[in-house]
ZANUDO-57993 format. One record per residue (C-alpha): x, y, z; residue in three letters. Coordinates in pm, whole numbers, plus 50000, padded with zeros to 5 digits. Example, Ala and Ser with C-alpha at 12.3 -4.5 7.8 and 13.67 -1.06 7.14 Angstrom:
residues 2
512304955050780ALA;513674989450714SER;
end
This chain:
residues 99
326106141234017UNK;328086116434229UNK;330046084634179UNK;329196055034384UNK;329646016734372UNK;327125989634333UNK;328645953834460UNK;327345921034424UNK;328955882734496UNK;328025851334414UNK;330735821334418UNK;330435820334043UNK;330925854834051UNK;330635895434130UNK;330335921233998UNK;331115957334060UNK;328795984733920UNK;329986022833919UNK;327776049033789UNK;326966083633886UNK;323906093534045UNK;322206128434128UNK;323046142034460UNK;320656131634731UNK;319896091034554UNK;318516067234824UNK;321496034134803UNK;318116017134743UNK;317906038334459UNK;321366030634326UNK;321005995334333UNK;317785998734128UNK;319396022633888UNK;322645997133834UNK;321065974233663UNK;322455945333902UNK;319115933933940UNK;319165918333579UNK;322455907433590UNK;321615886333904UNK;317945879433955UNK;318235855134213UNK;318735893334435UNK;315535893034612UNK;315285933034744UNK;312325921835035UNK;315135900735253UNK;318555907235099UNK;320615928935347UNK;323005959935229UNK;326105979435377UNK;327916008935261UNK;331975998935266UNK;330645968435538UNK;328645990435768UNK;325225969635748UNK;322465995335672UNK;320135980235909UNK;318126009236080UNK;319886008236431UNK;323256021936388UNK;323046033436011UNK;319646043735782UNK;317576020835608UNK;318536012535289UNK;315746030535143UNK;316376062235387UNK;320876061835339UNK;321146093035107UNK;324556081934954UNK;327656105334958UNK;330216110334662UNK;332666072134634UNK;330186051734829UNK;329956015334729UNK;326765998034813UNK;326855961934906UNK;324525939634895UNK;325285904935089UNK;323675873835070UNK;321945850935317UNK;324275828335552UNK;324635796235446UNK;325425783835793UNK;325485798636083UNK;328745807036179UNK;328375788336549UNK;327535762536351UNK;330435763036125UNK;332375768936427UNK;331325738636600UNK;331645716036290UNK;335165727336194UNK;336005717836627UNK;334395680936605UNK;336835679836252UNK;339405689636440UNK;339145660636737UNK;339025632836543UNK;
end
């Protein structure tokens, strides 16, 4: 068995989920095992994105999520959608900026 993290945000909240899984758990897996998914059911698995210690496991760079075999004091993340994009912000907080 292993001990690894399970992280979640909201602006109302987060919440940090350790547990210990058997060796060779998918972080797919973990997140399913957590129990996060209850605690926050807004979590939609089909289009949320995750990252292990803010490396996004996006199938370029890193594994899948469903493919990242974790290893011992990972923490998954998993993020939530932009609000803005951050151009956009960019530009917005620029025009405040002007006046």
């Amino acid at each position: 068995m292993i001990e690894v993290e399970v992280v979640y945000a909201e602006p109302a909240g987060q919440k940090l989920i350790a547990l210990k899984v058997p060796v060779g758990t998918t972080a797919l897996a973990a997140v399913q095992q957590s129990g996060i998914l209850q605690e926050f059911p807004s979590i939609d698995l089909n289009t949320a994105t995750f990252g292990i210690f803010s490396r996004p496991l996006d199938g370029r760079s890193t594994p899948n999520v469903d493919e990242y075999i974790l290893q011992e004091h990972d923490r998954v993340e998993i993020y939530r959608p932009l609000l803005i994009d951050p151009k956009q912000a960019r530009l917005r907080r620029a025009a405040r900026a002007k006046r």
